[in-house]
Each structure stands twice: as structure tokens, then as C-alpha cells.
C-alpha positions, 0 to 999 in steps of 0.5 A: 768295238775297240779292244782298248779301254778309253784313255782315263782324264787326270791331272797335268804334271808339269814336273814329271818324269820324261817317260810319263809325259810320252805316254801321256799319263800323270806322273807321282814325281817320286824321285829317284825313279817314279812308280810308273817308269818301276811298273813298266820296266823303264828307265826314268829321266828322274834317275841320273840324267839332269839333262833328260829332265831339263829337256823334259821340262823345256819341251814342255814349256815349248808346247805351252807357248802360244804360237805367236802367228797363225802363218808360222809353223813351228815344228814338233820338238823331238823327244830323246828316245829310249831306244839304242841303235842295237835295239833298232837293228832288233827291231828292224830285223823282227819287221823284216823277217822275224815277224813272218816265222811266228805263223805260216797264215798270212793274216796272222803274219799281218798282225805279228808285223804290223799290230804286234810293234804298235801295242808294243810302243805304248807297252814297254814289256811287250816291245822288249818281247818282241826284241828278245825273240828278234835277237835270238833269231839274229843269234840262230841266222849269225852264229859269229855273233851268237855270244852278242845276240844271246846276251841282247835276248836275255837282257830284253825278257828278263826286262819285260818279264820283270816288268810284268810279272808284279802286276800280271792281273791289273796289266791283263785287265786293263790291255788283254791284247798286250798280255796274251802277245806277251804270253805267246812270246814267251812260249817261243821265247822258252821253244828257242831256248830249251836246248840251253837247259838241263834234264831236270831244270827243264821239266822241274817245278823252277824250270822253264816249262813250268814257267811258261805254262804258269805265265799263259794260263795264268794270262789266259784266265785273266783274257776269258774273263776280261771285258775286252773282247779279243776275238773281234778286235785286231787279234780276231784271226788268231783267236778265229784259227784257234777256235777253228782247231778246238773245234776239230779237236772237241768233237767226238769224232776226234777223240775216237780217231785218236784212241788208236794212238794213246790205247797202249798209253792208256792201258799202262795208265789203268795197271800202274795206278789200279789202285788209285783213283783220283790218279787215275782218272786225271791221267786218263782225262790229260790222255783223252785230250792228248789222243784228240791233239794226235788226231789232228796233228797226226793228219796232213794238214798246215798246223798252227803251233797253237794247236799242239800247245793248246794241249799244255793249256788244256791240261789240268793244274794236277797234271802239270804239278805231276809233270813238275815232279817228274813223276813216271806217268806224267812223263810218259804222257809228257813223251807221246806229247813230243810226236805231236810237238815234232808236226810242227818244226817248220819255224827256227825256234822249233827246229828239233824240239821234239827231240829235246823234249824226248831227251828229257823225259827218257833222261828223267825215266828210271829204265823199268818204264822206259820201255811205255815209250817205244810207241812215241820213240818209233813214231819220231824216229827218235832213239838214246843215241839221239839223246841231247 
């Protein structure tokens, strides 16, 4: 079964944009830019260039040209491309190495490498993801053009978060696969780049946090709903590891091997708001499913990220608006979230997360409820002198 819905027949246009005829779809013609070229982020050979446009339209009178002798073979004219020789050298190094840090199992390597840069030719806003996360790692690896590499990632997410934002709901219906990689991208995009942020630019309801966390539940209500199944197409080995985990951690059997880590968390949570049970009980529910995520995070196993992050996922809206607010109990839960977080700084972009996650929410705590986060604090190690 494909994951990618049939092309769609539609009418030639002849006059259209460049961008349009490459990715074979039939272009408005709007000038200066086409709606097209707008949804997708790209530049459009309407714009400026009258020599883009002139070979646009040569190129296609070319193809229209019967072949004047069946013996002669005249080859394919070359369209310009929209890629730089910086954007090349991303490219490259995300194929050569990048691609390999996004996960430690070898099918899902193999998908990253090879499945990810292919949906990304025909899905501008997932080609300029993999780009960004390409630059910061070149940005991590080189730090005498650290400057260089950080400016490239954050034109290329800003690019594709542009591009894909406006349309999210229509984008995800139509190509599932090239929203949920996006997503994913995103949040190792937000991991790599926390440390530039402030204490309450982070956790707050503008902060990054909040708009990764928008942007995959978002995508992933989208994907459960969708009539492309990812889970038996090209994606299937991630979704089959993911499945595999949320089973461990929905059994029975899990959630009480995790009580022993959240019983102090929980009886904090049942004092402080004894009198308020709505609170209540969405505090004790987000802890429940903290203690399952401990419970296997805490074991000594080969973690995926998506396993620690699926708790961000699971959390309800109400958690994560109290999260946003930075109200006390919502950052002392978010605090024994970072020894789960701390399993997993294998890769470059979650090299000292853990800590600066900690930072943030010891940061954002008045001193009376510092004291809820010793168990979390003994547990990473971590202290106010590792404060960052």
C-alpha cells in the first residue's frame, strides 16, 4: 500500500512558474510570486529573474518538439537548481553523518538517510529541516565557523516553519509522512538549540517548548486521523519502535515498578492541592505517566528518544498550559521529567539537556518549593552550581 496519495490529472500550463513545472503541478500564473511557490516556501522564477523564466519557458517548448529521428538521442535539458553550493555542503554532510545521530537503530538510520532527502525533494519545508539540523551539527563539529553555521540553520527553519505552518492541517492530510519527519525535526532542532535561550523564554507560553510541543501534537492529531497508514509504509520501523515502547510503558506492570520514583512527587502533589480537585487529578494523571516513562528510561536498555518524548506527547493540554505558566507544581513534575531526559544524551543535540532543563525550572521556582526537587537533583547528579 503507498503512503502517498495518487498524483491528481490537471491542466498544462504552459506559462507557468519554473518551480511548478518541476514538481509537476499546475501553476496560477500569479505574478510576482505564484501561490504555489508562497505555500511552499520557495522562491518563484516570476519574482525577478527573467532569465529563469525564459529558460522555464525554452525548456518547455524543447520537450514539445518531436524527436525529429527515431536513431537520434537528444539529451534531457537540465533545469537550474534551487539549491546553493552551501546548501549542497548541508546536504552532503546530513547524507554522510548527520543522518546517523538522529537514531542508534540501524533501520531507522536507513530511513533518515535514504527515505528522509527523497520526500524532501518534493517537500520543500521538510528539505529545509533536514538543512537546518545539517548546519547545526556542521555549527557543533566546527566551532571556528560556528557564526556561519548557526546563521544557515536558522535561515533554513525559519524558511520551512514559514512554509508550513499557514497550511499545517491541509500539508499533514495530503503527505503525513513529510509532516510527521518534519515534526521530529523540529524537536531535535529545539534540543540543539535550547542552550541559546533564557529561563523564561524556554518554558514560557511564546518559548520554544511551547512551540514544539504545539507543532507535533498538533501533527500528530492530524497523522492518527489520516487515511495514509504510516505504519506500513516506509516509516513503519519507527512507528513499530515507538509501539513497541508504548506498550512497556502502558502496562500495569510498568506503571507500578515507576511509583517507587514519583511517590514523594505525588505526595507533594495531594498536600499542595488538597483542596482543589480538578488540579489535583490532572497532576496525579501527568505523574502516573511520568513514573511509567522512569520505569523504563530508568532500566538498562538501548533508548530511543521518542521514548522519553512521548511523555511531552501524552501529557494532557492542561498540563502543558500549566507548564507554560510556570505554575510551581507544573515545573516540579517538568523537573523529574529531566532524569528521564538525562537516559538519553547519546546524540550531539542532547549533550547536557537534562541540565539545562533542570536550570530552568530551579530558575523559575521560588526557594520554598525548591526543596520538592532533591530526588530529581540526587538522581542527575545536578546542583545550583551547575546552574546554566
Amino acid at each position: 500500500m503507498s503512503m502517498f496519495p495518487g498524483r491528481r490529472s490537471h491542466r498544462k500550463s504552459k506559462a507557468g512558474c519554473l518551480q511548478c513545472k518541476r514538481r509537476k503541478v499546475k501553476c496560477d500564473e500569479r505574478k510576482p510570486t505564484c501561490q504555489k511557490c508562497i505555500v511552499h516556501g520557495v522562491s518563484c522564477s516570476f519574482e525577478d529573474d527573467p532569465f529563469l523564466l525564459s529558460t522555464a519557458q525554452s525548456i518547455e517548448r524543447a520537450r514539445s518538439v518531436p524527436d525529429p529521428s527515431p536513431h537520434i538521442t537528444t539529451p534531457p535539458i537540465p533545469s537550474p537548481s534551487p539549491l546553493g553550493i552551501a546548501d549542497l555542503e548541508l546536504l552532503h554532510h546530513y547524507m554522510t553523518s548527520t543522518c546517523y545521530t538522529v537514531s542508534r537503530t540501524p533501520s531507522i538510520q536507513s530511513i533518515w538517510r535514504d527515505h528522509v532527502p527523497r520526500i524532501g525533494f518534493t517537500t520543500p519545508f521538510l528539505l529545509h529541516a533536514v538543512l537546518a539540523l545539517s548546519a547545526l551539527h556542521l555549527a557543533h563539529l566546527t566551532p571556528s565557523k560556528r557564526a556561519t553555521y548557526i546563521a544557515q540553520a536558522e535561515y533554513h527553519h525559519a524558511t520551512g516553519m514559514s512554509a508550513v505552518i499557514p497550511s499545517m492541517q491541509t500539508l499533514a492530510s495530503d503527505n503525513g509522512a513529510a509532516m510527521f519527519l518534519f515534526s521530529a525535526l523540529t524537536s531535535i532542532h529545539f534540543c540543539a538549540t535550547i542552550h541559546h535561550g533564557t529561563a523564561s523564554s524556554i518554558l514560557s507560553t511564546e518559548g520554544p517548548l511551547s512551540e514544539w510541543a504545539r507543532l507535533f501534537r498538533g501533527t500528530k492529531a492530524v497523522i492518527d486521523t489520516s487515511s495514509i497508514d504510516l505504519r506500513s509504509g516506509e516509516l513503519s520501523p519507527i512507528f513499530l519502535t515507538g509501539a513497541y515502547f508504548s506498550s512497556i510503558r502502558r502496562d500495569p506492570k510498568t506503571l507500578q515498578e515507576g511509583q517507587m520514583y514519583v511517590w514523594e512527587l505525588k505526595k507533594f502533589i495531594t498536600q499542595q492541592h488538597a483542596h482543589e480537585e480538578a488540579l489535583r487529578e490532572i497532576y496525579i494523571k501527568v505523574a502516573d505517566q511520568l513514573a511509567c516513562t522512569l520505569a523504563v528510561t530508568l532500566r538498562p536498555n538501548i533508548l530511543e528518544t521518542g521514548t522519553v518524548f512521548a511523555w511531552l506527547i501524552e501529557a494532557s493540554g492542561e498540563y502543558l498550559d500549566l507548564l507554560r505558566q510556570e505554575k510551581p507544581t507544573a515545573l516540579i513534575v517538568f523537573s523529574y521529567f529531566c532524569v528521564a531526559v538525562q537516559q538519553i544524551e547519546w546524540a550531539w543535540w542532547t549533550e547536557g539537556l537534562s541540565s539545562r532543563l533542570m536550570s530552568q525550572a530551579y530558575t523559575a521556582l521560588e526557594e520554598g518549593y525548591r526543596i520538592w526537587l532533591r530526588w530529581p537533583m540526587e538522581q542527575m547528579g545536578w546542583s545550583p552550581r551547575n546552574l546554566v
